[in-house]
Each structure stands twice: as structure tokens, then as C-alpha cells.
C-alpha positions as CSV (number, residue, x, y, z in Angstrom):
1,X,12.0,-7.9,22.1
2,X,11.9,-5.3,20.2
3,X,11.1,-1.4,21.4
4,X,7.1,-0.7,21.1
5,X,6.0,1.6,18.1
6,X,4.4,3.5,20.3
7,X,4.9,4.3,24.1
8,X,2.8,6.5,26.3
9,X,4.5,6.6,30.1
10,X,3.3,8.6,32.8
11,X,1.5,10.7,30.9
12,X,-0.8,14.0,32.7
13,X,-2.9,16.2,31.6
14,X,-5.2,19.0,32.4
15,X,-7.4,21.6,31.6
16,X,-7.7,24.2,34.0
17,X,-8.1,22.2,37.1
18,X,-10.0,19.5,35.3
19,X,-7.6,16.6,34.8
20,X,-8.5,14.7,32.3
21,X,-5.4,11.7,31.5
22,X,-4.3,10.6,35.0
23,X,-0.9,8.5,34.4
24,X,-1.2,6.7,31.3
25,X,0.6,4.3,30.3
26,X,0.4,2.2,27.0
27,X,2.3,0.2,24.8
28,X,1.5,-0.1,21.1
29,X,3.3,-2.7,18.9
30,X,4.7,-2.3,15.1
31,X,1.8,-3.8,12.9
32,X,-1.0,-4.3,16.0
33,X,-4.6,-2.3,16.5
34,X,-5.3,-0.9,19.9
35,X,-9.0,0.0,20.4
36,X,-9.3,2.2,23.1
37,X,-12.9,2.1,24.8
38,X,-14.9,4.3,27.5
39,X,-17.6,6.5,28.2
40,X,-18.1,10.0,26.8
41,X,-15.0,12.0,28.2
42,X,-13.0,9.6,29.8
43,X,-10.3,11.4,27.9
44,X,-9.9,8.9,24.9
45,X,-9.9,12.0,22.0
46,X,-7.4,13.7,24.5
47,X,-5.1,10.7,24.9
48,X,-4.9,10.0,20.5
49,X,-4.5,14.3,20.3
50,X,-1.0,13.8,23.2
51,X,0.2,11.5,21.3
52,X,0.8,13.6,18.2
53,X,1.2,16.6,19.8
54,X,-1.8,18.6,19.2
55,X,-2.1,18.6,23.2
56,X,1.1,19.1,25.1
57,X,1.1,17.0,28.5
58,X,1.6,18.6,31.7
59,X,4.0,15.4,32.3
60,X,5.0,12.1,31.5
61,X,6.8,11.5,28.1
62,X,5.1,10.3,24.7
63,X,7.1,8.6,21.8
64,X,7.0,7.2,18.4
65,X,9.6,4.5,17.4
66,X,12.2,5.7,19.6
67,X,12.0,9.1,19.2
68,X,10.2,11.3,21.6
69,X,7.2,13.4,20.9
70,X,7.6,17.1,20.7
71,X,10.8,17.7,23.0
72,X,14.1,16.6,22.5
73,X,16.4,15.3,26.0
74,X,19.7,17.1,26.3
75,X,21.7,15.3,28.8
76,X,18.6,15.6,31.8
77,X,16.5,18.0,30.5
78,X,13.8,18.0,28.0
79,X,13.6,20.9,25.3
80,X,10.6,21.6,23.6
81,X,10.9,21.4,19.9
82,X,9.9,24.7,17.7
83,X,6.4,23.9,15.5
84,X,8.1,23.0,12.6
85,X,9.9,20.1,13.7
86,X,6.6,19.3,15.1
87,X,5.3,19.7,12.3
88,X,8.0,17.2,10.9
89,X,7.6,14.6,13.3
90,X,3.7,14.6,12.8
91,X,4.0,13.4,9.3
92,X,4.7,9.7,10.8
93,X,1.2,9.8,13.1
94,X,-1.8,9.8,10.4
95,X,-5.0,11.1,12.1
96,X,-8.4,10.7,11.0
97,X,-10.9,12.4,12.8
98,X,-14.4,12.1,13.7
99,X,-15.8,15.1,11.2
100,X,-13.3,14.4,8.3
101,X,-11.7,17.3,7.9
102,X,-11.0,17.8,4.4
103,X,-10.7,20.7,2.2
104,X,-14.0,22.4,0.6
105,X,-12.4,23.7,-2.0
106,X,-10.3,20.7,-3.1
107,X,-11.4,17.5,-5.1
108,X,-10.7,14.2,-3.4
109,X,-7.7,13.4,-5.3
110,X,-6.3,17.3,-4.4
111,X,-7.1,16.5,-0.8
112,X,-5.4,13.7,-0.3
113,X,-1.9,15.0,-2.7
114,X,-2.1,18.2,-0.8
115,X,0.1,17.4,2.4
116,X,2.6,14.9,0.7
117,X,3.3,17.7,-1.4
118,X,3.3,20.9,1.0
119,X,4.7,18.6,3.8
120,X,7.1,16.1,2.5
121,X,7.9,18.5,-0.6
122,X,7.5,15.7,-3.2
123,X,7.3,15.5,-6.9
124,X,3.2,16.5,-7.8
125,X,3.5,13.8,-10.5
126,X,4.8,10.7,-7.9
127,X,2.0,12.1,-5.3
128,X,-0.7,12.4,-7.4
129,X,0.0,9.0,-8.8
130,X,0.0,7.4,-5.4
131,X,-3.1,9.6,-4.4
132,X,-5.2,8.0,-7.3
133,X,-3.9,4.7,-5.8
134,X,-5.1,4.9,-2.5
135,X,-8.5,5.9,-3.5
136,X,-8.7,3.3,-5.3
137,X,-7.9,1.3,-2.3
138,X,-10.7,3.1,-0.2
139,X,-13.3,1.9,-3.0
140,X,-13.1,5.5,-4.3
141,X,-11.3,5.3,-7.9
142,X,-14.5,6.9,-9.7
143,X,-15.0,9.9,-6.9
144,X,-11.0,11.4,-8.0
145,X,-12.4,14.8,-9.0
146,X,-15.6,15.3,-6.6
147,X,-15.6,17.9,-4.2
148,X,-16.2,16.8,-0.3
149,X,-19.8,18.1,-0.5
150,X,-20.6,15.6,-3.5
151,X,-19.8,12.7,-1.5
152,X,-21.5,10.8,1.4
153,X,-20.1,11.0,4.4
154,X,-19.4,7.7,4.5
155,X,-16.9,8.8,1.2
156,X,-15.5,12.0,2.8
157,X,-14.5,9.5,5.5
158,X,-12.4,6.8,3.0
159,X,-10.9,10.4,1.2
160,X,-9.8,11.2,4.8
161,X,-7.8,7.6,5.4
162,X,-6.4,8.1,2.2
163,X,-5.3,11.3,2.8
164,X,-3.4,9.6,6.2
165,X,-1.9,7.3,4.6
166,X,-0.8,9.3,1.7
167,X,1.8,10.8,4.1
168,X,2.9,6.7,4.6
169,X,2.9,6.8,8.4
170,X,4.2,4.9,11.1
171,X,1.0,4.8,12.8
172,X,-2.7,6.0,12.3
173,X,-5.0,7.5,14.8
174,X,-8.4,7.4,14.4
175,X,-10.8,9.4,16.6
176,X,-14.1,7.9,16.3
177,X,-14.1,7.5,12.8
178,X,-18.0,6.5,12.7
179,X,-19.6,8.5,14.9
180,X,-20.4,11.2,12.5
181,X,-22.0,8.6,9.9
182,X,-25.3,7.8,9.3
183,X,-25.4,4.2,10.7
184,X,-25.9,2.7,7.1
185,X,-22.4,4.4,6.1
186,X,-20.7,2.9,8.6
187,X,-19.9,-0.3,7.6
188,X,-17.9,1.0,4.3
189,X,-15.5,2.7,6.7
190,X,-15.0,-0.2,8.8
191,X,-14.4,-2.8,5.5
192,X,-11.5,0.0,4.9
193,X,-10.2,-0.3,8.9
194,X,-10.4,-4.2,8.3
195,X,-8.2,-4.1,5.4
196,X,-5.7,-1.9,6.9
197,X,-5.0,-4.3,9.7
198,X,-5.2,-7.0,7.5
199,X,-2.1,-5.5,5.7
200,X,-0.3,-4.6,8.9
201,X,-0.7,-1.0,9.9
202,X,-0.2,0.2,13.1
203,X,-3.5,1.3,14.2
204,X,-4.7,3.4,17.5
205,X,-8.5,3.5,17.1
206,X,-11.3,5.5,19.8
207,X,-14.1,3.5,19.1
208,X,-17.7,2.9,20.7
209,X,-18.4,0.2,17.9
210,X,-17.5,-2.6,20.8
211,X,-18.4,-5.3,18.0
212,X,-15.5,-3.5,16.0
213,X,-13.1,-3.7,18.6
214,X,-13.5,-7.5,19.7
215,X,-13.0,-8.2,15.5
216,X,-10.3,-6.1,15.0
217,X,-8.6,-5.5,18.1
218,X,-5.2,-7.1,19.2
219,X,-5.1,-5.2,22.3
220,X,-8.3,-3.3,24.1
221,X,-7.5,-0.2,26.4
222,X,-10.4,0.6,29.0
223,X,-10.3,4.3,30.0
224,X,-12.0,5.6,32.6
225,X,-11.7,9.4,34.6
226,X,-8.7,9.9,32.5
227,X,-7.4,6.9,34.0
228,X,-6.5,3.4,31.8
229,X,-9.3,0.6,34.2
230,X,-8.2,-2.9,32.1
231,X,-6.1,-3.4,28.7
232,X,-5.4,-7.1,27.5
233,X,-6.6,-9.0,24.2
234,X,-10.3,-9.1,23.3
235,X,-11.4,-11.7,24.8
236,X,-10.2,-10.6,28.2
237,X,-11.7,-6.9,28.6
238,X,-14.6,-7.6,26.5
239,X,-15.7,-11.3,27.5
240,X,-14.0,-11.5,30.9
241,X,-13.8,-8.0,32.4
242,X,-12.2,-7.9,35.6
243,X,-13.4,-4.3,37.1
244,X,-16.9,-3.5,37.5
245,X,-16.4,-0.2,35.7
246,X,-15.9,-1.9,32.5
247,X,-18.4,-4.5,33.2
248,X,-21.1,-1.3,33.7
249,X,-19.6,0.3,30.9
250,X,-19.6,-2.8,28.7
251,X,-23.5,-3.5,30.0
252,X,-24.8,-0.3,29.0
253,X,-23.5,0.1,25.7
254,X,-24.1,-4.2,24.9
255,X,-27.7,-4.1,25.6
């Protein structure tokens, strides 16, 4: 068996004295999609932001491919690593978020060059090469030199998986990738999903498009109170829930 892509163990965290991820644990294979599932803060955002860092956890031990997340273990102890070689480690964990996030003042093929080139330090003629490529991919080859406010959201959205995977990560986080979409723009963002795990890309997505998650899924994490409730295939949480907190959850948000 080979070592997960991705392993959360133990993990904690708080704000202030409201906890809000109770001893996670997850696994995440090379090449499989996790949809992770639950109400309105269960701690789902909180969960995709530990596992890259942006949050630190209070305790437990996140890493990627082998290497740990944001410390570094010295005999016993863990030391925490400076913001650079954060910033370093990072560049393997794509993450989409739920409002986009691009740059105003940059086109959509600037956008997506920008952190290859400031981050990774690569040649502006390679990056911008492979930027035009993966709009292209995102259904976006005619939109190279629009600005983010001449473009749907639906299209800032694509620009902002292109701009993940311009960095070529290990694994891409998305945090509710639709929610901010007017419901007929959705779709177009979840045709470019689809075709990513078609082609094998390690995918963490916090969904509420339940529909999305039985399709695409391999495995579907239940999170409830900061705490994970039921994770298995599809078929299993979705169909055949086995706690009444997902069947409640999965009632509501079915009907």
C-alpha cells in the first residue's frame, strides 16, 4: 500500500473557546476526489484552510505526500517552519475558493502566470505558454486578455482553477467552488471539476451540490460539530447513511 497523498491525524482546532475541528482524521489517496459534506459551520472551510496552512492547528499533525505541513520533527519535537518555507510547501496544495480571488488589475492570462512566476521563479515565456494552455482547458481560450470584471462569474471561477493548477499541484482544494454562482453558471464549473478527475487529480472538494458529490466522489466525508459523523464511497453515506445526523442532514438539503 502505498502512503496516502494526504493525511489529516488528530487534528484540533479552536477559536477562542469555540472548537471548531474535534479530532480529524482523514485519508486522501493519489488520483481520488474526497467531497466533504455538512451543514453551515461544521468546520468544513476550516478543515481545507489546516490542511495548507492558512490555519495552524492547536494539535494533531497534517501532511502532504510524506512531508508534514508547516513544522518540521527534529528527533521528538516539532519546529514550526518560517513563512517562506510555508510559502514553499503551499505551492503543492492548489486552492480555489468560494469568491475567486483573482487579481483586478490583471487579465486572466496575467492571473493565472502571476504565481508560477513570483513563486516558482520560472521563465515568463514557458509560464505564459502553459497559462494560455490551461485556459484553454477551462473553456476560456478567447477570454486571455479580459480583466476579472469582464467575465461572468462563472468565468472568474475556471481563471481561478487555472490559476491552481498553473502551479501543477499535488492536490487541489476547493472551498465551495459554486456557491457564489448564479445557479445557471454552475454547471460550467462543475464540467471543469469532472474533467479534472477524469484525468486523475487529487481533489479535496467542500461541497453542498450533494448530486455533485455522489457523481464525482470516490470517498464522502460527513462533518458535523467539527467532528468527521460517516466517510465511505458514495453509495454508502449518501444512499445508506448509518447516523441519523447525516440522514437529517442529507433530508433537508435532498428535498
Amino acid at each position: 500500500m502505498s502512503a496516502p497523498m494526504v493525511e489529516v491525524r488528530g487534528v484540533h482546532k479552536s477559536f477562542g473557546t469555540h472548537e471548531v475541528l474535534h479530532d480529524v482524521d482523514l485519508s486522501v489517496e493519489a488520483g481520488s476526489v474526497t467531497a466533504i459534506l455538512g451543514p453551515s459551520g461544521s468546520g468544513k472551510s476550516t478543515l481545507l484552510r489546516v490542511i495548507n496552512h492558512l490555519e495552524k492547528v492547536d494539535r494533531g499533525l497534517v501532511s502532504v505526500d510524506g512531508e508534514l505541513i508547516g513544522y518540521r520533527r527534529v528527533g521528538d519535537r516539532l519546529h514550526e517552519l518560517s513563512e517562506r518555507q510555508v510559502l514553499r510547501q503551499r505551492v503543492h496544495l492548489g486552492f480555489v475558493f468560494q469568491n475567486f480571488n483573482l487579481f483586478p488589475h490583471l487579465t486572466a492570462l496575467q492571473n493565472v502566470a502571476e504565481a508560477p512566476i513570483s513563486a516558482q521563479r520560472r521563465p515568463k515565456a514557458q509560464v505564459y505558454e502553459q497559462a494560455q494552455r490551461l485556459l484553454d482547458r477551462v473553456g476560456l481560450a478567447d477570454k486571455t486578455h479580459a480583466y476579472p470584471r469582464q467575465l461572468s462569474g462563472g468565468q472568474q471561477q475556471r481563471v481561478a482553477i487555472a490559476r491552481a493548477l498553473a502551479l501543477e499541484p499535488k492536490v487541489l482544494l476547493f472551498d465551495e467552488p459554486t456557491s457564489a454562482l448564479d445557479p445557471e453558471l454552475v454547471g460550467e464549473v462543475l464540467d471543469v471539476v469532472r474533467e479534472l478527475a477524469r484525468t486523475g487529480t487529487t481533489m479535496i472538494i467542500v461541497t453542498h451540490e450533494v448530486g455533485f458529490a455522489r457523481e464525482i466522489a470516490d470517498t464522502v466525508v460527513f462533518l458535523d460539530a467539527g467532528r468527521v459523523v460517516e466517510h465511505g464511497p458514495p453509495a454508502q453515506v449518501l444512499d445508506a447513511p448509518r447516523h441519523e445526523r447525516t440522514r437529517n442532514f442529507l433530508s433537508r438539503v435532498l428535498h
